[in-house]
C-alpha positions in Angstrom: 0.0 0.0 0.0 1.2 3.4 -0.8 -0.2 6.4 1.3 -0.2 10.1 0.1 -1.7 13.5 0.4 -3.0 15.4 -2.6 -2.9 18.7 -2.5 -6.2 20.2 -4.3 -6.6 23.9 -4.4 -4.6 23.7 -1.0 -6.5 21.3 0.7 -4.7 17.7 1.8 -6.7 14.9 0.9 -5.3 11.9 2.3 -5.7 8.7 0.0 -4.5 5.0 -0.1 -3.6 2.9 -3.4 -3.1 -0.8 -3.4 -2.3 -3.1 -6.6 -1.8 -2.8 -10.2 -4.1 -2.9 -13.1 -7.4 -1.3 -14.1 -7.9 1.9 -11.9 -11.0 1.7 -9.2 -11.5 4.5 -7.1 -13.7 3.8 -4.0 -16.0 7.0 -2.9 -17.2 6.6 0.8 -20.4 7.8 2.3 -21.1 9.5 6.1 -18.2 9.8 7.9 -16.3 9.8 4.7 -13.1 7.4 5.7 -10.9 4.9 3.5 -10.5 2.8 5.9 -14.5 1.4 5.3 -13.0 -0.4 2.5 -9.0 -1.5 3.6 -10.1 -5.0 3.3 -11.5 -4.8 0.0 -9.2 -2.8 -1.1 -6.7 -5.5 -0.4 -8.7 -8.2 -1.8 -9.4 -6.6 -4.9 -5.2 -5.6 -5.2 -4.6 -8.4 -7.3 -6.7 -7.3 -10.3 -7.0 -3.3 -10.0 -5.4 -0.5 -8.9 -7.5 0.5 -6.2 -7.8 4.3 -4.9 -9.4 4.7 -1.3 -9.3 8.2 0.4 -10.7 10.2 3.1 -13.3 12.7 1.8 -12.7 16.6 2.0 -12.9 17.6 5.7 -13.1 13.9 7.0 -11.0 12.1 9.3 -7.1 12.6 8.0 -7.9 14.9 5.0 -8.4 18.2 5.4 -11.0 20.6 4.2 -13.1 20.8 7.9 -13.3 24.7 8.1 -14.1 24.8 4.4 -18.1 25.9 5.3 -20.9 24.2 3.0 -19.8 20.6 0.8 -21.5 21.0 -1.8 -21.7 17.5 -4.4 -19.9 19.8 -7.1 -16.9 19.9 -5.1 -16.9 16.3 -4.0 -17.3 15.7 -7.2 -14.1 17.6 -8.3 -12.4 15.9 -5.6 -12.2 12.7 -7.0 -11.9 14.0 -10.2 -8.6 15.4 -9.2 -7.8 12.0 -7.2 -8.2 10.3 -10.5 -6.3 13.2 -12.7 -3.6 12.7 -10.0 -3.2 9.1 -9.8 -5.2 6.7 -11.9 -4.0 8.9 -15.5 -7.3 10.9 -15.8 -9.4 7.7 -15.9 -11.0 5.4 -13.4 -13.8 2.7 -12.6 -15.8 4.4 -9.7 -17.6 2.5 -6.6 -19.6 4.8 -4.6 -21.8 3.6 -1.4 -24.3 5.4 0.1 -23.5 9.3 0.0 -20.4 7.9 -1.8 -23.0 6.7 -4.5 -24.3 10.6 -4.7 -20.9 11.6 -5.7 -20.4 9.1 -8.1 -23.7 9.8 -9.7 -22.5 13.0 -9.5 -18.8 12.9 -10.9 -20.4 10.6 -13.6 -22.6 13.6 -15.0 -20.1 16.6 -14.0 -16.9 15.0 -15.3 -17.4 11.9 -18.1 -14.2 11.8 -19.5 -12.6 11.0 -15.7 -15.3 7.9 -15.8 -14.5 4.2 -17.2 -17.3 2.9 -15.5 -19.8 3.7 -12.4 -21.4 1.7 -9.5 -23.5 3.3 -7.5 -24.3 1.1 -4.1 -27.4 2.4 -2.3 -27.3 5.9 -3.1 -30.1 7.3 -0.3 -31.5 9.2 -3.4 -34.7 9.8 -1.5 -36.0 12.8 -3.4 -36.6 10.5 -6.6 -39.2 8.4 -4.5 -42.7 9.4 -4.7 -44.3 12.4 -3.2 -45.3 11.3 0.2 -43.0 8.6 0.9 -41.9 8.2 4.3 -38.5 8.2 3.0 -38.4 11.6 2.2 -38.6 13.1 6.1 -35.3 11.0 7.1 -33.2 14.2 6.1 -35.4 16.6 7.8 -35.4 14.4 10.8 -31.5 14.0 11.1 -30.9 17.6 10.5 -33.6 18.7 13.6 -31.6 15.9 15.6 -29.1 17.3 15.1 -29.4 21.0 15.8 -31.3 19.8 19.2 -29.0 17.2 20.4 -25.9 17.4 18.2 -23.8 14.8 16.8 -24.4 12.0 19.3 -28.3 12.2 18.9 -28.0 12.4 14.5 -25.5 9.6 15.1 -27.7 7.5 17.2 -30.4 7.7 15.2 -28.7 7.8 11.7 -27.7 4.3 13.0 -31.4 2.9 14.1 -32.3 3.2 10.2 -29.8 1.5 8.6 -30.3 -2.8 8.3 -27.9 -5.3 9.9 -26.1 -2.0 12.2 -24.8 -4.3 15.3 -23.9 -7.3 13.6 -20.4 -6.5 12.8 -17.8 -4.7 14.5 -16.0 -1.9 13.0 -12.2 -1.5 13.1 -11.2 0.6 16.0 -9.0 3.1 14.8 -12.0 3.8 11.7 -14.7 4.0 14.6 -13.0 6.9 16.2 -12.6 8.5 13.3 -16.2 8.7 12.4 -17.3 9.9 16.0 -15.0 13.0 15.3 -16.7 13.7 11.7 -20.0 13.7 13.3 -20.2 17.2 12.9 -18.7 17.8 9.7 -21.4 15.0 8.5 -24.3 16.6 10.0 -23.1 20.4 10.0 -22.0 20.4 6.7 -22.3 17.9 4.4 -26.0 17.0 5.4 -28.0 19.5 3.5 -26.1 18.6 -0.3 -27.1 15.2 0.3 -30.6 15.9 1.1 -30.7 18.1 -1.8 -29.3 15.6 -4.3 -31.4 14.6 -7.5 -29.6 12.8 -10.3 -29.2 14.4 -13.3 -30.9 12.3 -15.4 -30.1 13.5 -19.0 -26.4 13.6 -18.9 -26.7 10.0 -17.1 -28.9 8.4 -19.9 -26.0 10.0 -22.4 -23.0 8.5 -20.9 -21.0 6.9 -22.8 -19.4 4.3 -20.0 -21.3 1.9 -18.3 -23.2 2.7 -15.3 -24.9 -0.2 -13.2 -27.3 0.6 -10.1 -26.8 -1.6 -7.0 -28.4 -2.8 -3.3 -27.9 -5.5 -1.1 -30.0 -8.2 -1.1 -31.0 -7.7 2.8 -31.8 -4.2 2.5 -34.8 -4.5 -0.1 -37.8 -2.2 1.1 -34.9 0.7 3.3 -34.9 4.2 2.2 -31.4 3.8 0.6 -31.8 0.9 -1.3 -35.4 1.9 -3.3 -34.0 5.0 -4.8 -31.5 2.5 -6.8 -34.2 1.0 -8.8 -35.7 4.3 -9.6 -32.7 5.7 -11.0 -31.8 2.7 -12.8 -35.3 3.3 -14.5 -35.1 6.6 -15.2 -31.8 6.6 -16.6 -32.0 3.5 -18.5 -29.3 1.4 -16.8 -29.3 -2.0 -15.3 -29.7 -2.7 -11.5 -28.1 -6.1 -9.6 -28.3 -7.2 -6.4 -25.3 -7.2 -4.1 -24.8 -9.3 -1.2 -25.6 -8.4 2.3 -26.6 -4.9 3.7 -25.6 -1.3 3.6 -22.2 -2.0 4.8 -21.3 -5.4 3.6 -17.9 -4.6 3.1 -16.9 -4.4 6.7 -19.5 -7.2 7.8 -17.7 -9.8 5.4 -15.4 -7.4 3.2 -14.6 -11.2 1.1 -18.3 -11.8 0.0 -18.4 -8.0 -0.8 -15.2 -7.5 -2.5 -16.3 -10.7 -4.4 -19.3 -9.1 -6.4 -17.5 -5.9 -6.9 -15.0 -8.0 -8.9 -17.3 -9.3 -10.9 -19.4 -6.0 -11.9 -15.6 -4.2 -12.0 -14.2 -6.9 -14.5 -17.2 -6.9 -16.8 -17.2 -3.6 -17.3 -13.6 -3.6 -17.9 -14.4 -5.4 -20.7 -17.3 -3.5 -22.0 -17.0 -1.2 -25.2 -18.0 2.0 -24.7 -21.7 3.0 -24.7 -24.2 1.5 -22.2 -23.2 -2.0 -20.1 -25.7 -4.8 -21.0 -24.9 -7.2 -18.1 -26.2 -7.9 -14.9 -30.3 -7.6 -14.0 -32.3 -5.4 -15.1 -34.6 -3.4 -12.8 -37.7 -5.4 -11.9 
């Protein structure tokens, strides 16, 4: 593993890259750490080059007094991260708010994009008017400005499947109890706001597949992956496990990565056939 900081309009972002081959660059959601996906990362060495980092303002990047995180300028981030160190070209894996970025980075900056899976993107704005779903944002932020991080965390926690059956890595679990205000503070509100955009998806020309795991059918972050795959036109497949697979059992996780990554390494250009459709 080699470990580095790039510096991106004079902000460190700290970042990770294992193996050789085909560049992946792994986009993390709340809390925003690398270290969600060291064991994957390591699994996956043998095929890719992978790419983890911390997000801007989370954990050992920096970026924390930067005010308001908007998706544009995560976006740009690992646009740069790819510039930097994968040649100007990469597959992406996003979970969670790391899907929103991807998404994002997919329709912001193409030519950066071999290929994009989006894993439970908490999309919740492309559900349908009076959905349940669409009052977890609200609910968080009001947590939070009553209780502070603690009381988002708590609850942020309660709604997400399969929380409590695994145990997270020590050093990572600190780490995300000091970006519990960064999370809540300031990156909350861009991912509430988030909506696809829809027309320069449906025109990429790289493949982009749609993903959940196969416990989390029905949650608010799984539901708006088969909507978007929908709307955009792109196939869906099921992933094991739940939201976090890849620190419950990082092998079976890294396992279906491989195969989604390696297909669409060997896609042409244009739209990726494989995998499910949406039902």
């Amino acid at each position: 593993m080699r470990t580095g900081v790039l510096d991106i309009d004079g902000t460190g972002l700290y970042h990770e890259v294992r193996g050789s081959g085909p560049a992946l660059l792994m986009i993390s959601g709340a809390g925003g750490d690398a270290g969600y996906y060291t064991d994957v990362a390591e699994d996956l060495a043998d095929a890719f080059t992978v790419i983890t980092y911390d997000r801007r303002g989370n954990s050992r990047s920096g970026g924390r007094d930067d005010g308001p995180a908007p998706l544009d300028r995560q976006a740009a981030d690992a646009r740069a991260l790819i510039d930097g160190l994968a040649g100007g070209r990469a597959l992406v894996f996003g979970n969670s708010a790391g899907a929103l970025i991807g998404l994002t980075l997919a329709a912001r900056h193409p030519a950066a994009v071999a290929g994009l899976i989006a894993h439970e993107p908490p999309a919740v704005n492309v559900l349908p008017d009076g959905d349940p779903a669409h009052g977890f944002f609200p609910e968080l932020a009001a947590l939070y400005a009553s209780g502070g991080g603690p009381a988002a965390g708590r609850r942020f926690a309660e709604t997400t499947r399969g929380e409590g059956t695994y145990r997270w890595p020590a050093d990572v679990w600190r780490r995300f109890l000091a970006n519990q205000d960064h999370l809540f503070g300031t990156e909350w509100a861009a991912f509430a706001a988030f909506r696809p955009d829809e027309k320069a998806l449906r025109a990429a020309t790289f493949p982009v597949l749609l993903a959940a795991g196969a416990e989390d059918r029905g949650t608010y972050y799984a539901r708006p992956s088969h909507e978007i795959a929908r709307r955009i036109g792109a196939p869906w497949a099921e992933f094991p496990g739940i939201h976090m697979e890849f620190l419950r059992t990082p092998a079976r996780f890294a396992a279906a990565l491989r195969v989604a990554a390696t297909q669409m390494c060997r896609e042409t250009p244009r739209r990726w056939e494989g995998g499910p459709r949406t039902p």
